[in-house]
N, CA, C and O atoms as a CHARMM CRD file, in Angstrom:
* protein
*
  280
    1    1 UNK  N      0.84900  -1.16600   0.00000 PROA 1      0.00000
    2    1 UNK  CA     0.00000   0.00000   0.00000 PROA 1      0.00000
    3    1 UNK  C      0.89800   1.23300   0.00000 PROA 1      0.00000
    4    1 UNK  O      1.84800   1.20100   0.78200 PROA 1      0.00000
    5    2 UNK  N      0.77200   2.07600  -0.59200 PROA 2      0.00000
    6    2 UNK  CA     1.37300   3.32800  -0.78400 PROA 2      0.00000
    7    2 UNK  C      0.79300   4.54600  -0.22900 PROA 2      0.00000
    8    2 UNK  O     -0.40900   4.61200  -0.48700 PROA 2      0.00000
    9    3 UNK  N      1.14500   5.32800   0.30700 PROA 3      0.00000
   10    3 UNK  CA     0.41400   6.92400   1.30300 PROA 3      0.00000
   11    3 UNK  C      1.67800   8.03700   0.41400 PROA 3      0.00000
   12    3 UNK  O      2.90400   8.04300   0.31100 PROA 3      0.00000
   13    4 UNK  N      0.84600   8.65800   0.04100 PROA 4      0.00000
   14    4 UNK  CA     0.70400  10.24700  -0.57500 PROA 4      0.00000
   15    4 UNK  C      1.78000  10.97600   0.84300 PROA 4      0.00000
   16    4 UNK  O      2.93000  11.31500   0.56200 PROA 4      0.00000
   17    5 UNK  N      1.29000  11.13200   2.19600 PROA 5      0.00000
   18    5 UNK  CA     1.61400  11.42100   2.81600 PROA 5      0.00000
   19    5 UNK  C      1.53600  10.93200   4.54600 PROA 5      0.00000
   20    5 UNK  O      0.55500  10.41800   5.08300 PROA 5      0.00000
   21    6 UNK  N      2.69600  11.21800   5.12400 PROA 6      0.00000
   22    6 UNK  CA     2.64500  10.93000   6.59800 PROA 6      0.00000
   23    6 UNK  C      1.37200  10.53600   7.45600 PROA 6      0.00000
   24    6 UNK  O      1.12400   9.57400   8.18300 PROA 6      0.00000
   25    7 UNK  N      0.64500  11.70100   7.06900 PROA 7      0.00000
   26    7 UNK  CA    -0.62500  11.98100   7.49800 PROA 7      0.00000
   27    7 UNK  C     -1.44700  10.41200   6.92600 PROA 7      0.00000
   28    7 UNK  O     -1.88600   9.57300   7.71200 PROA 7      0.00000
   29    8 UNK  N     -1.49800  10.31300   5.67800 PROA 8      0.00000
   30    8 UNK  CA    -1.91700   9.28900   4.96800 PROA 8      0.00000
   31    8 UNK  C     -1.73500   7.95600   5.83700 PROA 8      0.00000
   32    8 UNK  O     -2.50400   7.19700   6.42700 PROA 8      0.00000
   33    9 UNK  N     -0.68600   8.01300   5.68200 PROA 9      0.00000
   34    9 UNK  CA    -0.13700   6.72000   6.46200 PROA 9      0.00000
   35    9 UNK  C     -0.86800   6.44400   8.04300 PROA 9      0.00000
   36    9 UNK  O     -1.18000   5.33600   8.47900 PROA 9      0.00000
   37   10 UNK  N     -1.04600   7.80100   8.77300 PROA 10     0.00000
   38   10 UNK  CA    -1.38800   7.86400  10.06500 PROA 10     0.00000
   39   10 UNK  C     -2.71600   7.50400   9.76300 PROA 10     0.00000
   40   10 UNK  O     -3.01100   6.62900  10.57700 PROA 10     0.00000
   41   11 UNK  N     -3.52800   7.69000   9.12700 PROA 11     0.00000
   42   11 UNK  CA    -5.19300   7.72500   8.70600 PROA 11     0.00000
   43   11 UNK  C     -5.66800   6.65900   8.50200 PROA 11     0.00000
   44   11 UNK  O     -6.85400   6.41700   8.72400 PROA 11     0.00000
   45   12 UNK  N     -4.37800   5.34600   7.78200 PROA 12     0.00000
   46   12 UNK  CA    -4.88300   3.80300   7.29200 PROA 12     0.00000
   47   12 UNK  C     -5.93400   4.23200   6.53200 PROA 12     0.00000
   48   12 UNK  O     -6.97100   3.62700   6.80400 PROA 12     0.00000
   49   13 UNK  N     -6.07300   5.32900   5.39700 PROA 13     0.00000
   50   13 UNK  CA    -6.82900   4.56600   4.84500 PROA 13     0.00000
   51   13 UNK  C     -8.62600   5.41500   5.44700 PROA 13     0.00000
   52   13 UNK  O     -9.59600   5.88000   4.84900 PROA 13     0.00000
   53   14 UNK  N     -8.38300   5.29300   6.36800 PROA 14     0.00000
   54   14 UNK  CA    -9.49700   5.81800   7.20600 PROA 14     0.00000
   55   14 UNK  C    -10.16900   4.98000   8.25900 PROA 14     0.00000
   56   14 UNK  O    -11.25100   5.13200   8.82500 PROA 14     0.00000
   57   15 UNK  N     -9.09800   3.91300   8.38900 PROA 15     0.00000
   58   15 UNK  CA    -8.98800   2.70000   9.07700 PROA 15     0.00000
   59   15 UNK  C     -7.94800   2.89600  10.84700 PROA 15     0.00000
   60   15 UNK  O     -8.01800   2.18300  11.84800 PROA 15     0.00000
   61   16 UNK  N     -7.04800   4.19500  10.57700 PROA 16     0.00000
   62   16 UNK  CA    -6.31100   4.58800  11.42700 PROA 16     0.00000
   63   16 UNK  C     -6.17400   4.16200  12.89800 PROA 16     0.00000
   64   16 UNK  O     -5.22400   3.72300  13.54700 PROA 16     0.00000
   65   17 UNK  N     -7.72100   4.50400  13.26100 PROA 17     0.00000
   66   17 UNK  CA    -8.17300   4.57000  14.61100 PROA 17     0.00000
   67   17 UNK  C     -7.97500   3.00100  15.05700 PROA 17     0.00000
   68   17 UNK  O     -7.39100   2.66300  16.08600 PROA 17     0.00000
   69   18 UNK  N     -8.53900   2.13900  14.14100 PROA 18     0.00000
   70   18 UNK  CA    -8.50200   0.72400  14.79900 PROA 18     0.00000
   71   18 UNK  C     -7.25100   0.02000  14.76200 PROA 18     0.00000
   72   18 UNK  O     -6.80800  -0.76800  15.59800 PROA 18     0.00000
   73   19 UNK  N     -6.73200   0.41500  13.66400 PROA 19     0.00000
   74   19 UNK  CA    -5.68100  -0.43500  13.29800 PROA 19     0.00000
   75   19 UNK  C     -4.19600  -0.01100  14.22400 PROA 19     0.00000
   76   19 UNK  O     -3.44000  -0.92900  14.54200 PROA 19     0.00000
   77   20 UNK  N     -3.86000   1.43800  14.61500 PROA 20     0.00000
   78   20 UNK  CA    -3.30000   1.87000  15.74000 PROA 20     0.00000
   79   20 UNK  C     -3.81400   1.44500  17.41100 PROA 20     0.00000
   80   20 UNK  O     -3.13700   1.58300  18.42900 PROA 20     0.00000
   81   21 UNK  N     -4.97000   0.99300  17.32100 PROA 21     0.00000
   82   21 UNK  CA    -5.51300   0.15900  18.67700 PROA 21     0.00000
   83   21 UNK  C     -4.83200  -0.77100  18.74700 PROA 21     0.00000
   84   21 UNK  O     -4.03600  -0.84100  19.68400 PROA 21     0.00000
   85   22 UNK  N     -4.93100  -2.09900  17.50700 PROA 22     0.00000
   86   22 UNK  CA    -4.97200  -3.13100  17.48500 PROA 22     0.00000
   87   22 UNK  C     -3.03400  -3.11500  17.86500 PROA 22     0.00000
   88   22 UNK  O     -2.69600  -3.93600  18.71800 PROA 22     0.00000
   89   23 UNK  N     -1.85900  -2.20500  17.23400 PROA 23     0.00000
   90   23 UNK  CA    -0.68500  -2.50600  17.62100 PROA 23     0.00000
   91   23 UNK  C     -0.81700  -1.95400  18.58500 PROA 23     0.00000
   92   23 UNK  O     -0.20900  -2.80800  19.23000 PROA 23     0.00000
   93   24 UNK  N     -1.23300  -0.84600  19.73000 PROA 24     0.00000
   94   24 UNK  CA    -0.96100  -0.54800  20.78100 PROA 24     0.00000
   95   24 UNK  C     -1.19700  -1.28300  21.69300 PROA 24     0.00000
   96   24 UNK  O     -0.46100  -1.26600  22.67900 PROA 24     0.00000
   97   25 UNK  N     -2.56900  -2.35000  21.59800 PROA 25     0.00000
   98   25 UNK  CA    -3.18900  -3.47400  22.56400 PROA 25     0.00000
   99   25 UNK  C     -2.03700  -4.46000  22.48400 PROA 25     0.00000
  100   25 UNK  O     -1.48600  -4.64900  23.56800 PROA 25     0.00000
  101   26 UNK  N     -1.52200  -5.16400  21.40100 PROA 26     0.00000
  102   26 UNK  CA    -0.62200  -5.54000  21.06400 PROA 26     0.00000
  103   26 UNK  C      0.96100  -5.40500  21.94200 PROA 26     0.00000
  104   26 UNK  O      1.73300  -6.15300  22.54300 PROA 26     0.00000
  105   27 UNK  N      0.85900  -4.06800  21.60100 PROA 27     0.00000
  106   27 UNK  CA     2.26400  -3.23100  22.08200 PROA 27     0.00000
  107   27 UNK  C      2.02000  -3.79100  24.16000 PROA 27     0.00000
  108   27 UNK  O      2.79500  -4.45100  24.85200 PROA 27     0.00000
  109   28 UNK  N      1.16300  -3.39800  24.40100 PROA 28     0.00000
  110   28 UNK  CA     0.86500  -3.55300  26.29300 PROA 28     0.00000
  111   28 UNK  C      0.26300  -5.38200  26.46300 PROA 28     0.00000
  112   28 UNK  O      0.00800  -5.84900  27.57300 PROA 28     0.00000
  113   29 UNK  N      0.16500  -5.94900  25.56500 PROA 29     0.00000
  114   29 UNK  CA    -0.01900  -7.29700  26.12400 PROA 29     0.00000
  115   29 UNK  C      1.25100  -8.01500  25.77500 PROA 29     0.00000
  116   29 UNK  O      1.28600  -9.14200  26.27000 PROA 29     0.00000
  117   30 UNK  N      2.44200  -7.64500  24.97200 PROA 30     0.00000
  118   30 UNK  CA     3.68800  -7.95700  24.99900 PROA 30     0.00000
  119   30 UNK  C      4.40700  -7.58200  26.03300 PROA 30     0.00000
  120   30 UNK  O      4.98600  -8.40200  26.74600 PROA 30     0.00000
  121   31 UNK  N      4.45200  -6.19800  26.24500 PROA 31     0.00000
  122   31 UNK  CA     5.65900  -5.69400  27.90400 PROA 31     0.00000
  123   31 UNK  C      4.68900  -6.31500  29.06700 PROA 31     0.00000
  124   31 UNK  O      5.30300  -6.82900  30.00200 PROA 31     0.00000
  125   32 UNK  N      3.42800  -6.33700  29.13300 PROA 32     0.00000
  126   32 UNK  CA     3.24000  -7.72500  30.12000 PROA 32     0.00000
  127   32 UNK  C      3.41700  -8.70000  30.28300 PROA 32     0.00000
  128   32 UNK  O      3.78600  -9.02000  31.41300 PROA 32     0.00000
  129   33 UNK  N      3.29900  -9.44900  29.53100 PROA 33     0.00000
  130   33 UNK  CA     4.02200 -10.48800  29.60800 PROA 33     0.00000
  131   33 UNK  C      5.48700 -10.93700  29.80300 PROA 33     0.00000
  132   33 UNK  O      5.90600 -11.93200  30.39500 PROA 33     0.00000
  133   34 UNK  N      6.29200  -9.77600  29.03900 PROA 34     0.00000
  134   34 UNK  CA     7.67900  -9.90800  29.05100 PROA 34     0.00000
  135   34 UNK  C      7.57900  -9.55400  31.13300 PROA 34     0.00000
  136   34 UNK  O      8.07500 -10.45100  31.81400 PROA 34     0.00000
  137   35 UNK  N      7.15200  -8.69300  31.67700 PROA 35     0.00000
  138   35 UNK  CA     6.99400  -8.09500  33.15000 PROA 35     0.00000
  139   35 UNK  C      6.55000  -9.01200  33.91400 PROA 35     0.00000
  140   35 UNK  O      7.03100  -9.10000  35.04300 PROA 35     0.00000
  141   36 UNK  N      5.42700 -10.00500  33.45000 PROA 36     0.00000
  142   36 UNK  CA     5.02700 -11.13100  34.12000 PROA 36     0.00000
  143   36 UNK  C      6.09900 -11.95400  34.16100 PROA 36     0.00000
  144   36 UNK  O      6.55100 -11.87700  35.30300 PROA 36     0.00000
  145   37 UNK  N      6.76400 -12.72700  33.48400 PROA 37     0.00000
  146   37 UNK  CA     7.79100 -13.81300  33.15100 PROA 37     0.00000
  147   37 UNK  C      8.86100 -13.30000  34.28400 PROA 37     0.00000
  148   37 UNK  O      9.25100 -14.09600  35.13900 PROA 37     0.00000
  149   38 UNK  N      9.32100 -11.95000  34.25900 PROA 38     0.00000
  150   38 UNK  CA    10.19100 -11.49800  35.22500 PROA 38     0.00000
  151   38 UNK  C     10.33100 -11.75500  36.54400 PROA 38     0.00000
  152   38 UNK  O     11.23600 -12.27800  37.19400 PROA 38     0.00000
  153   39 UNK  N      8.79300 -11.08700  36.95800 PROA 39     0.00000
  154   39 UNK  CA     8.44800 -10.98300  38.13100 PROA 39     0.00000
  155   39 UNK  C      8.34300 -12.38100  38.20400 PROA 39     0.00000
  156   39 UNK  O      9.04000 -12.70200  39.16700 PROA 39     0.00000
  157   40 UNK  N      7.84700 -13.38100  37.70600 PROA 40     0.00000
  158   40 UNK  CA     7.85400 -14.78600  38.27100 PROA 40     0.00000
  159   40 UNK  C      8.88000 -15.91500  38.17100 PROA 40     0.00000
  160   40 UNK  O      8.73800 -17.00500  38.72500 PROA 40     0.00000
  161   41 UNK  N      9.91100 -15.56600  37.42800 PROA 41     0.00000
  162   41 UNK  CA    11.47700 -15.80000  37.45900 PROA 41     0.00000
  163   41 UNK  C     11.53400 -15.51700  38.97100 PROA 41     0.00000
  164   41 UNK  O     11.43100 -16.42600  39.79400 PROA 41     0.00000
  165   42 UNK  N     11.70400 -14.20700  39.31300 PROA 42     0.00000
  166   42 UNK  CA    12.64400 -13.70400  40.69300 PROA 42     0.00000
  167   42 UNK  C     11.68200 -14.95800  41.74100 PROA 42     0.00000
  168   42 UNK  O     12.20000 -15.82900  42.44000 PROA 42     0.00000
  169   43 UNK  N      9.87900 -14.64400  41.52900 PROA 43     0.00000
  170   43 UNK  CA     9.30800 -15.33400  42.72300 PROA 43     0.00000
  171   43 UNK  C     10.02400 -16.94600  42.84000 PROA 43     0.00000
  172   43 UNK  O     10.30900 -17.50600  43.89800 PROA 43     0.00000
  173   44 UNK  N     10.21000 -17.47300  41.52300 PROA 44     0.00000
  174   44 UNK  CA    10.74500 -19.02900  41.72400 PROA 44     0.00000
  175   44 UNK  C     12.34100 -18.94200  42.04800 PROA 44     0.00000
  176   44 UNK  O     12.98100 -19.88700  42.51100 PROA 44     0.00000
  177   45 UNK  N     12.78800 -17.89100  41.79000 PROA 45     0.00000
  178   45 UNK  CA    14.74000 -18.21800  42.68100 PROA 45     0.00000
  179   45 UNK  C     14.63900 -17.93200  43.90800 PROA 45     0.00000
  180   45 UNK  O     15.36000 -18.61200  44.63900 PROA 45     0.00000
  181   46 UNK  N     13.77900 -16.90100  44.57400 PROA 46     0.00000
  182   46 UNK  CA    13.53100 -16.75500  45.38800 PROA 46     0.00000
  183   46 UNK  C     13.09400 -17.87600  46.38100 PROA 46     0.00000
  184   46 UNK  O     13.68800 -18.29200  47.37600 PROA 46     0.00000
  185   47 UNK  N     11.88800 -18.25700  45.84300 PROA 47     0.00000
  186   47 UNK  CA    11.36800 -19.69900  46.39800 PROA 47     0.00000
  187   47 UNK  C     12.37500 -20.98100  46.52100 PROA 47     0.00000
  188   47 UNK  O     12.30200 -21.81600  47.42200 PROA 47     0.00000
  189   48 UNK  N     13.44700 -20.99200  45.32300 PROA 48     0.00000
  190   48 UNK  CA    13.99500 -21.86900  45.63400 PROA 48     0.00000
  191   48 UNK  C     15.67400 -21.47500  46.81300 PROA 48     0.00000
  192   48 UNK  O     16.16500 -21.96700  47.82900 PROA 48     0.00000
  193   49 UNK  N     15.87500 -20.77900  46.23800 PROA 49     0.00000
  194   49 UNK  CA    16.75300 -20.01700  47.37900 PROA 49     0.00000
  195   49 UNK  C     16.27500 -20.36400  49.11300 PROA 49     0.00000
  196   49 UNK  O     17.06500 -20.90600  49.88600 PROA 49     0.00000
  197   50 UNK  N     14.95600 -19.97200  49.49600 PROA 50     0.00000
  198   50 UNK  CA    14.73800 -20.21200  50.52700 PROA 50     0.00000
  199   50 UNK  C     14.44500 -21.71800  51.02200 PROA 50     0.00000
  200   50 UNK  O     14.42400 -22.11200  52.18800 PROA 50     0.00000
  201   51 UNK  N     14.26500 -22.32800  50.05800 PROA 51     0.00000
  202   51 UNK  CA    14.20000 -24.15900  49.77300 PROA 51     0.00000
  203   51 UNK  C     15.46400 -24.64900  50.40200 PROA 51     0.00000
  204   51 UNK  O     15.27300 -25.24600  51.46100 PROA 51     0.00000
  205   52 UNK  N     16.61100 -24.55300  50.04400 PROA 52     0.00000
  206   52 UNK  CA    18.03400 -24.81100  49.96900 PROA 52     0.00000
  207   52 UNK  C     18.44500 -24.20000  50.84000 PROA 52     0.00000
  208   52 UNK  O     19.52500 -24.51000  51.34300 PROA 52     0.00000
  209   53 UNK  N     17.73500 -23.17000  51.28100 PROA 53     0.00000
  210   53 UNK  CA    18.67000 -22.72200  52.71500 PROA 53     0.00000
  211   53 UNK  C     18.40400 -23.91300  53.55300 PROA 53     0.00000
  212   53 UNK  O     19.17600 -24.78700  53.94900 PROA 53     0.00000
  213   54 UNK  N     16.60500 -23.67500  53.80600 PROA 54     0.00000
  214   54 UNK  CA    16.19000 -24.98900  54.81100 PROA 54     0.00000
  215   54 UNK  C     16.42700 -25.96100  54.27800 PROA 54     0.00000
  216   54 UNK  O     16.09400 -26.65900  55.23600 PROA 54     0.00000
  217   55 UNK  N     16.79800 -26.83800  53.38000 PROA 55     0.00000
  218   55 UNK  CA    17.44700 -27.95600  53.12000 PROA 55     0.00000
  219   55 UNK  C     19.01700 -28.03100  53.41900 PROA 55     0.00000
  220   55 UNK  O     19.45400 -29.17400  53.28100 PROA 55     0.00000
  221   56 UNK  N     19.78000 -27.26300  53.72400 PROA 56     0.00000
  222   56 UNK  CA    21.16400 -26.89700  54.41100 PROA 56     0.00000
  223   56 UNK  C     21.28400 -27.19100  55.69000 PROA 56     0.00000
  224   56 UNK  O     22.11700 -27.86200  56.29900 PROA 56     0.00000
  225   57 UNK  N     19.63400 -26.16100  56.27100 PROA 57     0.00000
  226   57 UNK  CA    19.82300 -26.05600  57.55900 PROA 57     0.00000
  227   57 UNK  C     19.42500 -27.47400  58.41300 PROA 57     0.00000
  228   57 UNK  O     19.97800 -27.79900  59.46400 PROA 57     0.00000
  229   58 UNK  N     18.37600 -28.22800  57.75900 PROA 58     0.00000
  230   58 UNK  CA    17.94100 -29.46300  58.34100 PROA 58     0.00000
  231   58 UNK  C     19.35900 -30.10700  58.09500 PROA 58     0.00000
  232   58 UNK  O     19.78400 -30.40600  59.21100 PROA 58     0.00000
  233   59 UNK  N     20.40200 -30.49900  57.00000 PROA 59     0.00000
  234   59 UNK  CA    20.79700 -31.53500  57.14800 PROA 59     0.00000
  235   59 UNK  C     22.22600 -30.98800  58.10400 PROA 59     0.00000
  236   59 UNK  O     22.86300 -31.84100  58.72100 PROA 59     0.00000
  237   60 UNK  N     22.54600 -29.87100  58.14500 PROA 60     0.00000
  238   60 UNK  CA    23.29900 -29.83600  59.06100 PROA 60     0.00000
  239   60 UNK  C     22.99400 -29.91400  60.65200 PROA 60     0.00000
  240   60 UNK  O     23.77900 -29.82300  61.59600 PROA 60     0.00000
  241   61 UNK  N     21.56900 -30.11600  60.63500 PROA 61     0.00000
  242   61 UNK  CA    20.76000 -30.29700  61.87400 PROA 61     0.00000
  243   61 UNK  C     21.17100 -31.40400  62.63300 PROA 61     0.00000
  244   61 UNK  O     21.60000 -31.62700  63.76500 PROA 61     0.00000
  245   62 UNK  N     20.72600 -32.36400  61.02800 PROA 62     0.00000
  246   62 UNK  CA    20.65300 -33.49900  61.41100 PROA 62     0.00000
  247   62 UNK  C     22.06200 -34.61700  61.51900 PROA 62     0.00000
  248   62 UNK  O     22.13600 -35.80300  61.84200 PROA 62     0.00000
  249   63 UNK  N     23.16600 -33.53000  61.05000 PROA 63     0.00000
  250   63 UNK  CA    24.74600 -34.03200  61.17900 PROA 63     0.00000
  251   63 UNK  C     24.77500 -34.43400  62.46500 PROA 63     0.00000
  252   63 UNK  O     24.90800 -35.57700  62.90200 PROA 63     0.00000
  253   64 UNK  N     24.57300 -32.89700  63.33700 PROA 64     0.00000
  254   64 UNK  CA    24.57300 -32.27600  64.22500 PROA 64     0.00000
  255   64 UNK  C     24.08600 -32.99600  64.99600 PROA 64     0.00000
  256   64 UNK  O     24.86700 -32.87200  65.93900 PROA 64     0.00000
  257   65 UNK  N     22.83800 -34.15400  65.52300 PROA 65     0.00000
  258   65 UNK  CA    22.65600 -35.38300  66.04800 PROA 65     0.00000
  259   65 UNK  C     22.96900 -36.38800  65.79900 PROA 65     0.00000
  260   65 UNK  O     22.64000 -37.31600  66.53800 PROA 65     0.00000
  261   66 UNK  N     23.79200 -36.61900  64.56400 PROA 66     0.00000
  262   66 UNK  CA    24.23500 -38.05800  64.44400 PROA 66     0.00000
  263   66 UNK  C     25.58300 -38.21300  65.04300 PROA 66     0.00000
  264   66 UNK  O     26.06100 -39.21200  65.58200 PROA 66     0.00000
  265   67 UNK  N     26.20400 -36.83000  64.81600 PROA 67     0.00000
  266   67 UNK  CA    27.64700 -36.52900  65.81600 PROA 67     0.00000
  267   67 UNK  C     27.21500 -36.74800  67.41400 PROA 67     0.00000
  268   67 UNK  O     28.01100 -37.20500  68.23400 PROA 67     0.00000
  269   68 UNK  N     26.50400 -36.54800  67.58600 PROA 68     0.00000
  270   68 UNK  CA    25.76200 -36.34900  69.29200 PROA 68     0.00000
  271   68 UNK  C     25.63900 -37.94900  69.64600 PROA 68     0.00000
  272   68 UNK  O     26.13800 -38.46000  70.64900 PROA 68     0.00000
  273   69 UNK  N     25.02500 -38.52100  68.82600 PROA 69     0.00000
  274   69 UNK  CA    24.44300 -39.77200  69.37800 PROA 69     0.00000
  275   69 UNK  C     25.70000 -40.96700  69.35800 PROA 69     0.00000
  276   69 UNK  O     25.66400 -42.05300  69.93600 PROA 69     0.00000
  277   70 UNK  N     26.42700 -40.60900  68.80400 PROA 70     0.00000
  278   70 UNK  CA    27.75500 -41.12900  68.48400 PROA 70     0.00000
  279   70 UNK  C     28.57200 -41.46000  69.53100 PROA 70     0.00000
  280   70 UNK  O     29.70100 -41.90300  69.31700 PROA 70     0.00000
């Protein structure tokens, strides 16, 4: 498709209005998602981070009575 001018181009036609919706809806359901994925990356290192601590801390717990009972 070819536009005469800028303006042209901005207008679609006379289609403008929707078709600038449709990439802007577009445009905000992509950086959400990319923002979602983020934020729920950190929640699962996080989660597992605190996993592995208490899995550290039990088994050095449990060193910690087998040395005892010894």
């Amino acid at each position: 498709m070819y536009f005469d001018s800028f303006s042209d181009f901005l207008a679609m036609g006379d289609h403008g209005f929707y078709v600038w919706l449709a990439y802007g809806a577009y445009l905000i359901l992509i950086i959400w998602n990319l923002i979602g994925a983020g934020l729920r990356r950190r929640q699962v290192l996080e989660s597992l981070g605190r996993y592995w601590r208490r899995e550290l801390a039990n088994s050095s717990d449990r060193n910690q009575e087998d040395r005892k009972a010894e």
